[in-house]
N, C-alpha and C positions, 0 to 999 in steps of 0.2 A: 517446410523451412524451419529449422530452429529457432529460436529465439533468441537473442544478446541480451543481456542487460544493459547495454548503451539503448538499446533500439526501445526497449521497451521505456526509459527512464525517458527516452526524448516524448514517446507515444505519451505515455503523461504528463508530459509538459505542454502538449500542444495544447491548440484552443482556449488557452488559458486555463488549463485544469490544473488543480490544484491537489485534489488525491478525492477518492470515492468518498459518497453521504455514507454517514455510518453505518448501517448495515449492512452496505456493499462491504465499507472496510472489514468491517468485522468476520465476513466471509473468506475475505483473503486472506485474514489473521490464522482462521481455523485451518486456511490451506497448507500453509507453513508447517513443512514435518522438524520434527525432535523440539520445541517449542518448550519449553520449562521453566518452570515456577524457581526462582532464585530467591535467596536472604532478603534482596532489595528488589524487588519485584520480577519481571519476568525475562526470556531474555527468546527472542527479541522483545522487544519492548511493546505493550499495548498499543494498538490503535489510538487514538484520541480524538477520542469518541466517547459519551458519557454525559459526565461534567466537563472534563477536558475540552470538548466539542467547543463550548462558546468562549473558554478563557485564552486559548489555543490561536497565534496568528498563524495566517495561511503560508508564510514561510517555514515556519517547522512543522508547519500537517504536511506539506511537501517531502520538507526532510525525512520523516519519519515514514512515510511512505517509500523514498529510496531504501531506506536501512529495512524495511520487509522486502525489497525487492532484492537487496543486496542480498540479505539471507537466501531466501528462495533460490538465487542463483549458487551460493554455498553446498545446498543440500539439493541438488538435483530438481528442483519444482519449478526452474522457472519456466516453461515451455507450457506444464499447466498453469501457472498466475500468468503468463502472458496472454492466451487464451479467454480467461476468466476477465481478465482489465478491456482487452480489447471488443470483448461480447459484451463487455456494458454500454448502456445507451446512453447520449449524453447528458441526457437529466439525469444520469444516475451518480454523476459530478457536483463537487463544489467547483465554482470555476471563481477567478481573481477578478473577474468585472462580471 
């Protein structure tokens, strides 16, 4: 079965998850094809994850999380980051409680 991007954005919404612990993210990051270094930083936009991690509310780690998911669906990848999200285990989540 292919993947949606509704399906998947809802899959990460459930249980209260909020977008993967940094390293998870950062894997998806790497998954994302044509990814590029722009004037004002990247595009799509870095994980946040770093510093950003703790200054960062869990409604735009959310956000930001769609917009890699949105890409991925842009450029053909999302069937593998669907794959990739859904094979994480749930400690491998920030969750909102």
């Amino acid at each position: 079965m292919s993947e949606t991007l509704h399906s998947l954005i809802a899959y990460c919404r459930e249980n209260h998850r909020v977008c993967p612990l940094p390293p998870h993210w950062n894997r998806l990051f790497e998954m994302l094809p044509n990814r590029k270094r722009t004037a004002l930083g990247w595009e799509p936009p870095l994980p946040l994850i770093l510093e950003a991690w703790d200054n960062t509310p869990a409604p735009l780690k959310t956000l930001r999380v769609v917009e890699h998911l949105e890409w991925a669906a842009a450029h053909g990848a999302l069937d593998d980051v669907g794959r990739f999200l859904r094979g994480l285990p749930e400690d491998a989540w920030l969750h909102a409680i």
